[in-house]
N, C-alpha and C positions, 0 to 999 in steps of 0.2 A: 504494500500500500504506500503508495507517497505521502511525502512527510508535506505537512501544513506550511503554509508558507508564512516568512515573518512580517508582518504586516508593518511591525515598530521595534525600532532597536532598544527602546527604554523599557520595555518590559516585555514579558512573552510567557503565555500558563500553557503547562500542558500535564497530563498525567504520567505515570512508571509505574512499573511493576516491579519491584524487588524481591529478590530471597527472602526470608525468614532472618538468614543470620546476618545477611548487609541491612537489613533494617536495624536488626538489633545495633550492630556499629555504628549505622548511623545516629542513633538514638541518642546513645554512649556519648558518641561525639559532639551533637547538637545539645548536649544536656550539659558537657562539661564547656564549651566554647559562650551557653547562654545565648545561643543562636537557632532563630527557626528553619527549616527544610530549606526553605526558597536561596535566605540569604548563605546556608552554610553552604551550600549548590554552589552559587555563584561564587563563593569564596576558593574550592574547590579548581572550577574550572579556569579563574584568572591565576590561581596558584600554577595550575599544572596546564593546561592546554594554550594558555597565555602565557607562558613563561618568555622573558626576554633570553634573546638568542644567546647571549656570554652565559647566564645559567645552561639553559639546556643544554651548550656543549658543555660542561662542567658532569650536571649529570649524566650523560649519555657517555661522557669518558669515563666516570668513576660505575655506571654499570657494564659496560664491557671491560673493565679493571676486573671487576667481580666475578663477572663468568669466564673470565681467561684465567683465574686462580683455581674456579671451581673444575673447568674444561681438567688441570695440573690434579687436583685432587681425583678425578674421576678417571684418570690413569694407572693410578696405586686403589682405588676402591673396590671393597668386596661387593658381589654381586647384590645383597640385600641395602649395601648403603648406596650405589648409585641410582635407586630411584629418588631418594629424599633429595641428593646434589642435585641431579637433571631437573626436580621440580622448583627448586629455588633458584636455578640460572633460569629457566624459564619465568619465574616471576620478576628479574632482574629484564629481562630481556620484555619483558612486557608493560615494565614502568618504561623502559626506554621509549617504546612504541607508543604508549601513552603522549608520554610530553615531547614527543617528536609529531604529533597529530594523525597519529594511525598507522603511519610507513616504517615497516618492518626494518627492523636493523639489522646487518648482516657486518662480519667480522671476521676476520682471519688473524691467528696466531703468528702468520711470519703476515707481514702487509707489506701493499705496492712499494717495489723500491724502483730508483731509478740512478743511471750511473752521469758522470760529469768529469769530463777530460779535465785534468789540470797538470802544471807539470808533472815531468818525470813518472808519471801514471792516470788513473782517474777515482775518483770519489762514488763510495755507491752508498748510498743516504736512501731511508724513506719520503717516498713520492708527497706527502704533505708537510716535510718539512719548507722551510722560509730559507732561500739562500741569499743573504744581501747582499754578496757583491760575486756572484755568478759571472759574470763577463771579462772581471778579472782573474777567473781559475787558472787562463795558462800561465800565468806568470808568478803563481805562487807554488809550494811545495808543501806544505801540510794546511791541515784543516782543522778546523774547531767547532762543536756545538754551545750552544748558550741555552741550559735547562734551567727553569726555576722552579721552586721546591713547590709543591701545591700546586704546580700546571694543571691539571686537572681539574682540581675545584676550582680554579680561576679563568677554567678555559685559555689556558696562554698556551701557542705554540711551540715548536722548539724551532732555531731560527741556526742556519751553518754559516762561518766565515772563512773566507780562504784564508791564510796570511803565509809568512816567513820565518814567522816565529814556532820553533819545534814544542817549546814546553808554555803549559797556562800561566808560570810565571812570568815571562817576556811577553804575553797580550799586553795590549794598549784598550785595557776592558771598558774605559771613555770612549773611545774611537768606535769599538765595536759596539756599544751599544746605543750609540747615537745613529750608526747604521739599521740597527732594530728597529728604533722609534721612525726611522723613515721608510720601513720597509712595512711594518705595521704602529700606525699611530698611536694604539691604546701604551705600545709598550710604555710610554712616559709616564702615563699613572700606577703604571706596574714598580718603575724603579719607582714612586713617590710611596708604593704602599710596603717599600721595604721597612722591617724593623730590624735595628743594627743592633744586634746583643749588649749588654750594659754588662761589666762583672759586677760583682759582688766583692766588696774589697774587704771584709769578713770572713768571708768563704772562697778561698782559692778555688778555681776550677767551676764555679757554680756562677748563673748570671741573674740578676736581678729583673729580667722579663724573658725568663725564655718559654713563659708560654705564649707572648705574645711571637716573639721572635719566631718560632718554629711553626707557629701560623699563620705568617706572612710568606708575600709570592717572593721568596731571597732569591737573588739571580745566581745561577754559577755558569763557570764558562769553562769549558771542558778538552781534550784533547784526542781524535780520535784517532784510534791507533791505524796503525800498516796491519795489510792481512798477515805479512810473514811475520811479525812481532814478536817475540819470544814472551812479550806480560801475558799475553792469555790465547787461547785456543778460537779458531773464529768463530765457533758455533757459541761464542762468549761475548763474542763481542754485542753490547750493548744494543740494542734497537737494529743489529746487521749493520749497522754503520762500520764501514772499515775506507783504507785507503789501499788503493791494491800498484804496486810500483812495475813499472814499464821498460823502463832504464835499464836496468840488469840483464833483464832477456836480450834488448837490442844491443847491449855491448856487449854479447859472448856471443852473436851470429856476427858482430861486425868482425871479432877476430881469428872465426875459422875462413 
């Protein structure tokens, strides 16, 4: 049957039918919020089907978070516990569908990557990261990520820069992330919403806001290895990001 059409956007009645036990929730809810049906509804649907787009990606990252740990757990699980896992990534995977306004979300454990010549090799980074200065790849020799802690809940990208520099202590972490904010604009309120650890000059080793500090978007700026690297194995390396070198194979065909 077709749905009725909206005549006015200021108000609009209509009837449901509910479960037995989603009434009763809802009950629960409207009873402890001190809110009736209509308005606890509409509180509902601007909460979660209105949601502004920096939340929803926030949530929709931190529930495919969820069911990529669970997907880990259901590797090692016994035949009677993988039913209770698969129905809570399914309820994970259904909020997402929710505050995404219906359209199914789909995810892969390894994601789109894509590779980028720069010297002496090329760079193979995932396809949604932010590269801001791609046009100068050939002429640099290592690369960098810029992750901040909570990207997730803040919906922040992660964002690669070429440079010269081999270790994250020689970034110019100014430079680079003035490149950020022009490659994506919110980043400027991201460095504004950092909190910089305070100590405790009482308590060595201890800081006087580190709950605040550990829940702020803190920037780090990171260093991504060579495939041949002897720090870790590549199936370690982080998000598949590696730098794969070029050089070496062409100077041992140049000298046979």
């Amino acid at each position: 049957m077709a749905r009725k059409r909206i005549l006015s956007l200021a108000s609009y009645k209509f009837s449901m039918d509910l479960s037995g036990e989603n009434k009763e929730a809802v009950d629960d809810a409207t009873e402890n919020y001190g809110m009736k049906y209509g308005p606890f509804i509409n509180m509902l649907i601007k909460n979660f089907l209105r949601m502004p787009t920096g939340m929803k990606q926030a949530f929709t990252g931190f529930c495919i978070s969820k069911c990529q740990e669970l997907d880990k757990l259901l590797e090692v699980a016994g035949a009677m516990e993988k039913k209770s896992i698969e129905m809570e990534k399914e309820q994970y995977l259904e909020i997402a569908r929710i505050i995404n306004g219906g359209i199914d979300i789909h995810y892969d454990d390894t994601p789109d990557m894509r590779k980028i010549a720069m010297k002496d090799g090329f760079l193979i980074i995932p396809k949604d990261w932010i590269v801001v200065n791609e046009e100068d790849a050939a002429h640099y020799r290592y690369a960098g990520v810029v992750e901040c802690r909570n990207h997730v809940k803040y919906g922040i990208p992660h964002f690669v820069f070429f440079t010269n520099a081999e270790y994250p202590k020689d970034y110019d972490t100014d430079l680079i992330n003035e490149m950020c904010c022009e490659a994506w604009p919110k980043f400027k309120d991201i460095i504004d919403q950092q909190v910089e650890p305070i100590r405790d000059p009482d308590n060595p080793g201890q800081w006087l806001n580190a709950k605040e500090h550990l829940a702020s978007p803190y920037i780090g700026h990171f260093m991504i290895d060579e495939a041949d690297s002897d720090l870790r194995e590549i199936e370690d390396m982080p998000y598949g990001a590696m730098i794969v070198r070029t050089s070496a194979a062409n100077t041992d065909d140049d000298e046979k």
